[in-house]
C-alpha positions in Angstrom: -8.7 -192.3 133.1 -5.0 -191.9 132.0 -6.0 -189.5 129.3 -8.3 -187.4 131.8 -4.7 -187.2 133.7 -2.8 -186.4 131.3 -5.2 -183.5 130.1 -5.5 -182.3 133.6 -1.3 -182.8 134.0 -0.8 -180.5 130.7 -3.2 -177.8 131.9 -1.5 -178.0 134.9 1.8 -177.2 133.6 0.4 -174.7 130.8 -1.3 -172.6 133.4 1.6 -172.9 135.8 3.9 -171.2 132.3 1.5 -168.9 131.8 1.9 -167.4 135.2 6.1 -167.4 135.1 6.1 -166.2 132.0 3.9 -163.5 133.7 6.3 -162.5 136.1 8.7 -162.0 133.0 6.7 -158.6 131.7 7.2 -155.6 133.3 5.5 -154.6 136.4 5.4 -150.7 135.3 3.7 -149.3 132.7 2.9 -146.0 130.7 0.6 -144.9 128.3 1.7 -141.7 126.5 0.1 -139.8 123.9 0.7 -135.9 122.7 -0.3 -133.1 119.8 0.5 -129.5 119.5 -2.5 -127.0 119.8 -2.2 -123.6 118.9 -3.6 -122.1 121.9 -2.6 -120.6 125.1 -2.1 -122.6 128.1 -5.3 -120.9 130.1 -7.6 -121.7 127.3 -5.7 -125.5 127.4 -6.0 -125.6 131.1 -9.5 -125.0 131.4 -10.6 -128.0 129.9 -8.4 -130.1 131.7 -8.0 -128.6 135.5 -11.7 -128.3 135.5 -13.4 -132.3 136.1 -16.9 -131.3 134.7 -14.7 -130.2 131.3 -13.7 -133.6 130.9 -17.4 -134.6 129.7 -17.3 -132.6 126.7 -14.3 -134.0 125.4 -13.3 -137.0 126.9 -13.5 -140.3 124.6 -15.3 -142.3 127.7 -18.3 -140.1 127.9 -19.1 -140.4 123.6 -19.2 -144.2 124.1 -21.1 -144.0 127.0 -23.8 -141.1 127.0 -25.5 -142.6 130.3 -21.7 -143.1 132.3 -23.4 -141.8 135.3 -21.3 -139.0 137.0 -20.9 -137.3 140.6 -18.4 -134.8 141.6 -16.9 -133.2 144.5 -18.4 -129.6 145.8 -15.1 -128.3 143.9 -14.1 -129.6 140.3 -11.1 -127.5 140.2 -7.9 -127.9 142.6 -6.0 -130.0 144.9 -8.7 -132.9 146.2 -11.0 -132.0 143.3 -12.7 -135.2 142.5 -15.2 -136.9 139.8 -16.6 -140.6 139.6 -18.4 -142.8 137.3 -20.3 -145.9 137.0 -20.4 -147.4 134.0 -21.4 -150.8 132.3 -19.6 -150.0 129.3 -16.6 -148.1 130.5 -16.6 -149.6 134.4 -16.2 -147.9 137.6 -13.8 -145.3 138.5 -13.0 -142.1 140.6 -9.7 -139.7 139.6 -8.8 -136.9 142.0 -6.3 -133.6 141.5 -3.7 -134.4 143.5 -1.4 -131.5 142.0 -2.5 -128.0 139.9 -0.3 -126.3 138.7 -0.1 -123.8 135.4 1.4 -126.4 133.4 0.3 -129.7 135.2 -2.6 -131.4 136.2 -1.7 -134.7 138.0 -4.3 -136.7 139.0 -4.8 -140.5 140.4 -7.4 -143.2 139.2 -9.0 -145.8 141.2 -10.6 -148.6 139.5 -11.8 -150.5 142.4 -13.7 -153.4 140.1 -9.9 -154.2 139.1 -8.1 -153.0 142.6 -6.6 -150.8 140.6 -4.6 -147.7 140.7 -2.8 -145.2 138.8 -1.3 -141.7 137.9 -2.3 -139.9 135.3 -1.0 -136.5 134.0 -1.7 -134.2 131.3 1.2 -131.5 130.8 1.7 -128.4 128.9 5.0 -127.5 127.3 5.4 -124.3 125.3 5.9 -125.3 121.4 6.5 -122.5 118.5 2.8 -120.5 119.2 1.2 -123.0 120.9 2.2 -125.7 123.4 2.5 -129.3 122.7 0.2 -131.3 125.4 1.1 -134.2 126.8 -1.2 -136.8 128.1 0.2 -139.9 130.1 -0.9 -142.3 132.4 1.2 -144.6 134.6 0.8 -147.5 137.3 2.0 -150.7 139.3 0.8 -154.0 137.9 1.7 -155.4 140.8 2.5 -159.3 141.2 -0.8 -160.4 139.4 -0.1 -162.5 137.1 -2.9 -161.7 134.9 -2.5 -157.5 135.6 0.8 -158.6 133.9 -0.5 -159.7 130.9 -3.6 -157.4 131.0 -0.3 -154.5 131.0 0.8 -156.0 127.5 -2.2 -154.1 126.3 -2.8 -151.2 128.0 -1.2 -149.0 125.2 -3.5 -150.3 122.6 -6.7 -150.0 125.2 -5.6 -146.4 126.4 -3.9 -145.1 123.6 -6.7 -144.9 121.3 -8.8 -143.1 124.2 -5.9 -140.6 124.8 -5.7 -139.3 120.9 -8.8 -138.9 120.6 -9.3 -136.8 123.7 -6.7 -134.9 122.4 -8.1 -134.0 119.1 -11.2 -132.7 121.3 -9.7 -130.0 123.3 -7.6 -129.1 120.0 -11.2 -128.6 118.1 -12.2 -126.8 121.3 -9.2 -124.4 122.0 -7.9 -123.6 118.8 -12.3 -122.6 117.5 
């Protein structure tokens, strides 16, 4: 019996650091990835200000041909919205919330995770071309275990990011 308590004590006190040491990572994150394409910005733009674009180059939709998808009466503009259900990739909806001719900035729910975030995918001028730059951004909040789920966020997005990238470059620069 003393060794049952003892076990029990030491979970106890392991599970108890793990969730202070929790509160020592930040609560913010980013995920940032970029590449220069040798396009113009209205050729760039149309793949990513327009949400029914996003399926013929977005990393998501290769690993999971059957994501269902749904989509607002508009794809393009302010309030523009798509969402997916997914058993590979989860649930989700992102929606425009600001178009510009450089900018799309858009916010993801992930209501499995009660989670939020921005994302963003910006267009500055580069030699020819203009170097894109895809980020996404959010509030862990004071779960402990969104915390540690932040510390790898980079390596889970990242990945996802570049290779979006390298899509629209293959399909603006044809």
């Amino acid at each position: 019996m003393k060794i049952l308590l003892k076990i029990v004590g030491g979970l106890a006190v392991l599970v108890l650091l793990l969730v202070l040491v929790a509160f020592a990572f930040p609560r913010q994150y980013r995920v940032e990835r970029s590449v220069v394409m040798n396009a113009r910005s209205e050729a760039i733009l149309a793949q990513v200000a327009d949400l029914k674009a996003w399926k013929t180059w977005g990393a998501w939709q290769e690993r999971d041909p059957g994501m269902k998808l749904s989509y607002s009466e508009t794809t393009t503009g302010v309030g523009a919205w798509s969402a997916w259900e997914s058993k590979q990739e989860g649930n989700g909806k992102m929606t425009i919330s600001e178009l510009s001719a450089t900018k799309v900035i858009y916010r993801l729910e992930f209501p499995d995770f009660g989670m939020t975030s921005t994302g963003s995918i910006e267009l500055v001028p580069e030699g020819t071309g203009h170097k894109v730059v895809w980020a996404d951004a959010g509030d862990l909040g004071m779960n402990p275990m969104n915390r540690w789920f932040g510390l790898f966020l980079d390596g889970m997005i990242g990945p996802d990011f570049e290779r979006g990238l390298s899509n629209i470059k293959k399909i603006v620069e044809k």
